[in-house]
C-alpha positions, 0 to 999 in steps of 0.5 A: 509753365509759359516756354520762353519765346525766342525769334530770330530775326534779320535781313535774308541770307544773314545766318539766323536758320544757321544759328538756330540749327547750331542751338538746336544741334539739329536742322530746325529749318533749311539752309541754302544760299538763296535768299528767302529760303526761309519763308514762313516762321519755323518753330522749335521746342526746345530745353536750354541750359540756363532758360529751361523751356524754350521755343525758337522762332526762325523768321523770314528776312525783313528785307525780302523783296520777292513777290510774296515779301510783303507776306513774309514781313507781315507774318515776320512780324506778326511774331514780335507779338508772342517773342520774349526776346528777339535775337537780331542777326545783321548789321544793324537793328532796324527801328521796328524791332526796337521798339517792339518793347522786348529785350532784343540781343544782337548776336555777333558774327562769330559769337559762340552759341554758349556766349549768346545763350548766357546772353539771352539768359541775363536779358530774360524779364524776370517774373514772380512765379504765378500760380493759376489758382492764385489766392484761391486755395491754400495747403490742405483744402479739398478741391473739386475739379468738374470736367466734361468728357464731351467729344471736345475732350481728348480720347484718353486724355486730359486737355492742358489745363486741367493737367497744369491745375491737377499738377499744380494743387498736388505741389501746393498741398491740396487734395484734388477731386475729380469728376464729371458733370454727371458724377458732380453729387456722388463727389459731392456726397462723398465729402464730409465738407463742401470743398474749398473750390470747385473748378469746372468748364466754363460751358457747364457752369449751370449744370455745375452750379445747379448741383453745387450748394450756393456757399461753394465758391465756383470758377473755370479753368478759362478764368484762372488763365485769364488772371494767371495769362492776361489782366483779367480786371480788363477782361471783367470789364470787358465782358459788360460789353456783351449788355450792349451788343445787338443784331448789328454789332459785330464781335471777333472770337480770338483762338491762340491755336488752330484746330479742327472745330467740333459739333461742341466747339466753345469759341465757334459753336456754343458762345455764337449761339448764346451771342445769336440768341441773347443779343441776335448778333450775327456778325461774328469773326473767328481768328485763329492762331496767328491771324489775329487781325491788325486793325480791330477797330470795327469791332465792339468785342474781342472774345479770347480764347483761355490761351492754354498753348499760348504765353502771357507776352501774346495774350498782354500784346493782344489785350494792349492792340483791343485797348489801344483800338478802344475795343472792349476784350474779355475771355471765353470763361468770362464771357461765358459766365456773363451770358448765362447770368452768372458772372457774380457767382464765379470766384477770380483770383486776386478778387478777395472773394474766396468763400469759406467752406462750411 
């Protein structure tokens, strides 16, 4: 389940730190007289009556005209991109907010935080509950889920993907299967039936279809959070850009977290080398958590990352920048299945092309 994102902004010293402690009922972020004592965004996870699963946002004043203002205002607003509903703490609501296409609340000086959450609540965009497996399976089919234990994988724990799609096939009434890439034909020699889907990680897809009779429909965890996250039809036909890369082209790998990469890292060691050597591309960029660039028009791909930490309002604003900036933009699960040949093979939901089982 997507967290509701909240910000906060406004002119330095208007009260949005204090305001987001009195939410919170704890010190989120430091108060003090000063201003721009607030400098970089501060985040909280948080469960609210009435929204359920939150994060608030604490920002840097929009007018800070300390050296390092300039920053902080880009930084301040570079979080319009991933907020669900900006409250503004100040006089007056300045354009850029505006027109951020988000609902903004404008909290009133004195307001109680009961008040302002029932607010925030009313102005929340209601969604249609989406299910990552989407269209692909119904009640009672047997789905087998592939999922490499590398040194990517957590020790002693599952990543947050595969944990949504276990949960969420128990609550649709399906029978999941797990195993490992290795363990993929005493899965499925166990079964009486191929199963009606078999969800594995993009990296592993030859490995898995391989072993996989042709007449099981295949997908990845990473194309089930395109469709459930972004608009997936773009990033299908985004992918057909990886045909017209070459030596010169230059392609940004987006990751909506930061991490530490590994030796088996999908966006910075296995998709570079399958760009390197299918299309010689060596001008390859990596952006990760909020340094998603302004400006992507001397692109010729964006490549996303699955987005599993990251909402559907940050992944549409950067589907809608690569758009806006005529720049091709697929994901990694999709990417993936295009450079190993089989992107025909995968099944998307929504596509109407669930095989039955036989």
């Amino acid at each position: 389940m997507d967290r509701t994102v909240i910000a906060f902004f406004g002119p330095t010293n208007s009260g949005k730190s204090t305001l987001v402690n009195a939410i919170a009922g704890q010190q989120v972020s430091l108060v003090s007289p000063v201003p721009g004592t607030t400098t970089d965004p501060v985040r909280k996870l948080i469960e609210l009556p009435g929204l359920g699963p939150c994060v608030l946002i604490d920002t840097a004043g929009l007018d800070d005209v300390s050296v390092l203002g300039a920053e902080r205002r880009r930084l301040t607003l570079s979080i319009l991109d991933e907020t669900d509903i900006a409250v503004f703490v100040g006089e007056s609501i300045p354009d850029i907010i505006r027109k951020a296409d988000i609902p903004v609340v404008a909290y009133r000086q004195g307001e109680s935080v009961e008040s302002l959450l029932q607010r925030i609540a009313a102005a929340v965009p209601q969604q249609e509950e989406r299910f990552l497996t989407g269209d692909l399976v119904t009640a009672g089919d047997t789905v087998l889920l592939v999922m490499p234990q590398d040194s990517e994988a957590p020790k002693g724990r599952l990543i947050l993907p595969q944990v949504q799609v276990i949960r969420e096939l128990l609550d649709r009434g399906c029978t999941p299967l797990c195993c490992t890439p290795d363990s993929l034909p005493a899965a499925l020699a166990s079964l009486k039936a191929l199963p009606a889907l078999t969800i594995t990680d993009a990296s592993v897809f030859k490995t898995v279809n391989a072993v996989l009779p042709p007449a099981a429909p295949l997908t990845a965890f990473s194309v089930l959070l395109a469709a459930a996250k972004g608009d997936v039809r773009t990033f299908v036909e985004g992918a057909a850009a990886i045909d017209r890369l070459t030596a010169h082209s230059r392609v940004l790998i987006a990751e909506a977290c930061s991490h530490v990469p590994d030796t088996e890292d999908i966006g910075r060691v296995k998709i570079p080398n399958l760009l390197r050597s299918a299309h010689g591309t060596q001008k390859i960029d990596i952006a990760a958590g909020n340094d998603f660039p302004e400006d992507l028009s001397g692109y010729d791909l964006v490549i996303h990352c699955g987005a599993c930490v990251a909402t559907r309002t940050l992944v549409r604003a950067r589907t809608r920048k690569a758009l806006l900036a005529g720049v091709p933009i697929t994901n990694y699960g999709i990417a993936l299945a295009k450079l190993q040949g089989m992107l025909e093979r995968i099944v998307i939901p929504g596509s109407r092309t669930r095989k039955q089982s036989s």
